[in-house]
N, C-alpha and C positions, 0 to 999 in steps of 0.2 A: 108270188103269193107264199105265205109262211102256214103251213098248216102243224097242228099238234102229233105229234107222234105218241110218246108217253110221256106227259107233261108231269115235272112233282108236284105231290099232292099238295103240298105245306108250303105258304105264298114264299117267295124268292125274294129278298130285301135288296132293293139296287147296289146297296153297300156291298153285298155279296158278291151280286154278281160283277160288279169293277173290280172286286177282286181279287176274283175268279181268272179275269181276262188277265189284266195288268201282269199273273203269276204264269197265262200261258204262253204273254206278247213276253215276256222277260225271259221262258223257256227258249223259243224259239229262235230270240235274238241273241241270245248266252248273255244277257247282264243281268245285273239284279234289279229286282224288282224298283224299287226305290228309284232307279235312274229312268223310268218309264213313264214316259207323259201322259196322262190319260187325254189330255187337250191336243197333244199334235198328231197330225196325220198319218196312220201305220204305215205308208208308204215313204212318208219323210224318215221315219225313224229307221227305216231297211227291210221291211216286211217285205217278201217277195209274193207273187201269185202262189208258190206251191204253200209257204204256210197261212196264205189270207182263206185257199182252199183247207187245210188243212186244220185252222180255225174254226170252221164254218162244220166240218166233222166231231172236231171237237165240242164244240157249242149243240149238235144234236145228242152227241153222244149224254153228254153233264145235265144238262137242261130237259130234254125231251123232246126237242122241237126239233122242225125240220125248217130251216133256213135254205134261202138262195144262195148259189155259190158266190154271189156277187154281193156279198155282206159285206164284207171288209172295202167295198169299191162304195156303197149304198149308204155306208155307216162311215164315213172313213178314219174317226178316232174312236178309243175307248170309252169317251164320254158319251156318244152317239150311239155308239153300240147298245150300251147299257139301259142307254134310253128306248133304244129298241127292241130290244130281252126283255127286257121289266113289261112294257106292253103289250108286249106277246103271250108273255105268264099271265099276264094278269085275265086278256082274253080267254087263253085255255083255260086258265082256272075258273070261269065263270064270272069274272070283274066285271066292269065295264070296258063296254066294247073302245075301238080305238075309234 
């Protein structure tokens, strides 16, 4: 279950948050941004548990929310993610629900 922590006030444009991700999954993996697939699977591309974990920190910290540590296993590309971020904003921020 994903609950709000301190969500930002001002709605999040999916555009953002991919990327958002794309610049952390590129951090973590030391390549540039550009060589990172938002479609293939972070575990194919070399994402280990410590940084799928360490994502999911990151993603509460930027965002607001508190995500399951099992995001990056639940979500498992960027593209999915993002679809999953955006729907979560949009609930805390009073959207429509999912």
């Amino acid at each position: 279950m994903t609950e709000t922590a301190s969500a930002p006030t001002a709605p999040v444009a999916p555009q953002a948050i991919r990327a958002w991700l794309v610049d952390r999954v590129a951090y973590y993996l030391e390549r540039n941004p550009a060589d990172v697939d938002e479609g293939t699977q972070l575990a194919e591309m070399g994402l280990d548990s410590v940084y799928a974990l360490t994502l999911c920190g990151d993603v509460e910290d930027h965002f607001g929310l508190v995500v399951e540590p099992t995001l990056a296993w639940d979500h498992p590309t960027i593209d999915a993610i993002t679809a999953h971020l955006a729907a979560e904003l949009r609930q805390s921020q009073g959207g429509v629900p999912r």
